[in-house]
C-alpha positions as semicolon CSV with decimal commas, in nm:
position;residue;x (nm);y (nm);z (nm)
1;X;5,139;9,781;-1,875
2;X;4,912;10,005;-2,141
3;X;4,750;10,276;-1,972
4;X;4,693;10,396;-2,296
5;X;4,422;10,118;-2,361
6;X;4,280;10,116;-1,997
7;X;4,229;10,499;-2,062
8;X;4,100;10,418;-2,445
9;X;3,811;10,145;-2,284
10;X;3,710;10,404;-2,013
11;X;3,642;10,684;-2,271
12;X;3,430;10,413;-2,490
13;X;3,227;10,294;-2,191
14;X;3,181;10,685;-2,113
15;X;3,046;10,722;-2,479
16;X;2,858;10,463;-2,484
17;X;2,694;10,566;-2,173
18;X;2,842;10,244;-2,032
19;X;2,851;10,262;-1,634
20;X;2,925;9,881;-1,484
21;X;3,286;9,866;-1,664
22;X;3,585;9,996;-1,424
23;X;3,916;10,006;-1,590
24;X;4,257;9,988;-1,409
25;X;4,573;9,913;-1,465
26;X;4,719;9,627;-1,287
27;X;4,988;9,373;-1,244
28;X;4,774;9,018;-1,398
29;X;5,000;8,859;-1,157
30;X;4,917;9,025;-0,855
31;X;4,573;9,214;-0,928
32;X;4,447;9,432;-0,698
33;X;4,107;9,330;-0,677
34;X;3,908;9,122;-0,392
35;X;3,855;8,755;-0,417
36;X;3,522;8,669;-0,601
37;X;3,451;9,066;-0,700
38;X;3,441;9,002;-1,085
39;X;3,172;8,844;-1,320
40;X;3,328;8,815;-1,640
41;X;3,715;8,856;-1,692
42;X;3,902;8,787;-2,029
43;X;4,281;8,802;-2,157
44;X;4,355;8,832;-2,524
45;X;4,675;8,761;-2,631
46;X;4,874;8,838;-2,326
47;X;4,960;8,503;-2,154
48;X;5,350;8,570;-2,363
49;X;5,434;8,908;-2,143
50;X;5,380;8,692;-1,837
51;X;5,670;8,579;-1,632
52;X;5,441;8,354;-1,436
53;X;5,134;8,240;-1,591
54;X;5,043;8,046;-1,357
55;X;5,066;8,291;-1,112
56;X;4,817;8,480;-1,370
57;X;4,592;8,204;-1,396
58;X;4,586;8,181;-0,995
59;X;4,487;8,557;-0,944
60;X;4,239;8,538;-1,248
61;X;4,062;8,242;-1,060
62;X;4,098;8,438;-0,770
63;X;3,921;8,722;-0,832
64;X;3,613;8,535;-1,010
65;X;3,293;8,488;-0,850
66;X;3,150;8,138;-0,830
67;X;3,029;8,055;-1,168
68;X;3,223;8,321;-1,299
69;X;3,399;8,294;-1,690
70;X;3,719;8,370;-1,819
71;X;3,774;8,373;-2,206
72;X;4,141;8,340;-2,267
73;X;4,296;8,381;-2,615
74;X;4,644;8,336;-2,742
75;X;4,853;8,249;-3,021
76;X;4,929;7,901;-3,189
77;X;5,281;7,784;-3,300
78;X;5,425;8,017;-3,543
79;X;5,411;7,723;-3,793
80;X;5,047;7,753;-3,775
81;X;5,045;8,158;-3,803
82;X;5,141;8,236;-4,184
83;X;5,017;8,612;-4,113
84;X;5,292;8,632;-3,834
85;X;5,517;8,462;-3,942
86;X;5,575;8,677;-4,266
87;X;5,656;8,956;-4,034
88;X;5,931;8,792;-3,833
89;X;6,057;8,605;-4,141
90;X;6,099;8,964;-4,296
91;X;6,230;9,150;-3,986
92;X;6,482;8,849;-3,910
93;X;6,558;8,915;-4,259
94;X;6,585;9,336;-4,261
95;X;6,789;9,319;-3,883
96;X;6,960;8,885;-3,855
97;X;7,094;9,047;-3,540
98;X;6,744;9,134;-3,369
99;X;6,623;8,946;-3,069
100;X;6,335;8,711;-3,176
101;X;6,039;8,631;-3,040
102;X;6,030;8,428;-2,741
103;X;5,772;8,094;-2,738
104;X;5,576;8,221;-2,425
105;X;5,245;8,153;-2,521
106;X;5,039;7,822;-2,473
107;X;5,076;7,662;-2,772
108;X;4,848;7,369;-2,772
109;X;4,477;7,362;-2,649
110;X;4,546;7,107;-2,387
111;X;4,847;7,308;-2,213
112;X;4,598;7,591;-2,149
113;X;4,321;7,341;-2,014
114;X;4,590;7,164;-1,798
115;X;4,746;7,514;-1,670
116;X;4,377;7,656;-1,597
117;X;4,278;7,329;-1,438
118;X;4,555;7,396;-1,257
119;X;4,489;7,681;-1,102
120;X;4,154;7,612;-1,001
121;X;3,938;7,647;-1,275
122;X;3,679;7,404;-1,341
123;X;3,490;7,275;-1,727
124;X;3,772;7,418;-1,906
125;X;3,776;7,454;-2,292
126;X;3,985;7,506;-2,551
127;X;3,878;7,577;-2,883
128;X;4,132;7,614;-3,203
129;X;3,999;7,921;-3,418
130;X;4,164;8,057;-3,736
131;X;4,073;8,355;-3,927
132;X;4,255;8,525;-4,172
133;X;4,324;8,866;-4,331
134;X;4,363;9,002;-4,665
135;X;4,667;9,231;-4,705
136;X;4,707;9,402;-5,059
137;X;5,068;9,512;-5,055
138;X;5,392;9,529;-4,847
139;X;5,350;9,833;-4,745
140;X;4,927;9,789;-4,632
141;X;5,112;9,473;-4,409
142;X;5,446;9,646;-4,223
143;X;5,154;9,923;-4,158
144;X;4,925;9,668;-3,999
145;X;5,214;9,514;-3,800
146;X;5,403;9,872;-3,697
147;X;5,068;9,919;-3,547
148;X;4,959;9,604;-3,379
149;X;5,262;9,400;-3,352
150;X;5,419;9,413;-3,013
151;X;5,749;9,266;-3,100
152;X;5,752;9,527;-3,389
153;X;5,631;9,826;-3,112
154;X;5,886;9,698;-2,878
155;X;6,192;9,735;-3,159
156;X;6,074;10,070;-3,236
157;X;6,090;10,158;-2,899
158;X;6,427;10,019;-2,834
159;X;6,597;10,181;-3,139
160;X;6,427;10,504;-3,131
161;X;6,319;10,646;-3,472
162;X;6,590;10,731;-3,688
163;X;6,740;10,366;-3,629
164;X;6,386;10,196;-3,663
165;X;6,339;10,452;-3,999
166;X;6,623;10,277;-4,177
167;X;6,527;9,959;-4,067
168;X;6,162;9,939;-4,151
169;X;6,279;10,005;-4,530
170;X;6,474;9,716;-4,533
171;X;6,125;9,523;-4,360
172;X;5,950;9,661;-4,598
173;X;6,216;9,508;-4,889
174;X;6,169;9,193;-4,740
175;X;5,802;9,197;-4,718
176;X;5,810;9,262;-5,110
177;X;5,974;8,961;-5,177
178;X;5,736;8,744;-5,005
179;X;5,395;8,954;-5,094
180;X;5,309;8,862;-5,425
181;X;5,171;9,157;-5,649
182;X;4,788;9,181;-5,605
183;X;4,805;9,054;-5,229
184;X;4,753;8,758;-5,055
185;X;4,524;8,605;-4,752
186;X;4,720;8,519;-4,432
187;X;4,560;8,353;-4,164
188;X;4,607;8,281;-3,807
């Protein structure tokens, strides 16, 4: 779904003189990869885009080796994500009629041990990590999100730019009433 990134990683493995990397772009629910032809596989932050995780999960164990990992990483309840949730507080805010995002994630440490258990996976682990960003302005944060949010990506996509223009003033409105002057640290 990002050629843009599969064609990003190839160029850095090609300038790092990186050879053992191969890049593709495939469906995670149907990869297109022999059983037991990959050492190391990871997926950050994608498990949400998946109409069947564990469908995902099953191909990822699939195409493994024995004794192969996986690192998996996605998102905690909203609650628990104050540098998120300022962004969909503001944009529910700037556009009350947008569609929000959907809870598609695994939310709690044991669901993802229990869904990769699932699936085959053996001495599953699940570790809760939080980090956390400094953001010194409204404007630094909408910037941050425009570029690395993909509900925000996906609503600029679907209104095409004049529309998102006009709205991502009123985003950025709402983002001043909630960032104080100075900045603030959000975590995740």
């Amino acid at each position: 779904f990002a050629p843009g990134m599969i064609a990003a990683l190839r160029a850095r493995a090609g300038h790092d003189g990186v050879s053992n990397v191969e890049a593709a772009v495939m469906d995670a629910q149907s990869l297109s990869l022999p059983d037991g032809s990959v050492d190391v596989a990871f997926c950050m932050f994608a498990f949400m885009f998946f109409p069947d995780r564990a469908r995902a999960f099953q191909e990822l164990h699939r195409v493994l080796r024995p004794g192969g990992r996986a690192v998996i990483a996605t998102w905690a309840p909203i609650e628990r994500r104050p540098m998120m949730k300022l962004g969909f507080d503001a944009l529910a805010e700037a556009a009350p009629d947008a569609p929000r995002p959907q809870k598609g994630d695994l939310q709690h440490p044991d669901e993802c041990v229990a869904e990769m258990s699932a699936a085959g996976f053996r001495n599953v682990e699940a570790h809760a990590f939080t980090d956390s960003i400094r953001v010194e302005s409204a404007d630094e944060y909408c910037d941050f999100m425009v570029r690395t949010g993909p509900p925000f990506a996906a609503l600029r996509k679907r209104l095409g730019e004049a529309e998102w223009s006009a709205l991502l003033d009123r985003i950025v409105a709402a983002l001043r009433r909630r960032i104080p002057e100075g900045g603030t640290e959000l975590s995740a």
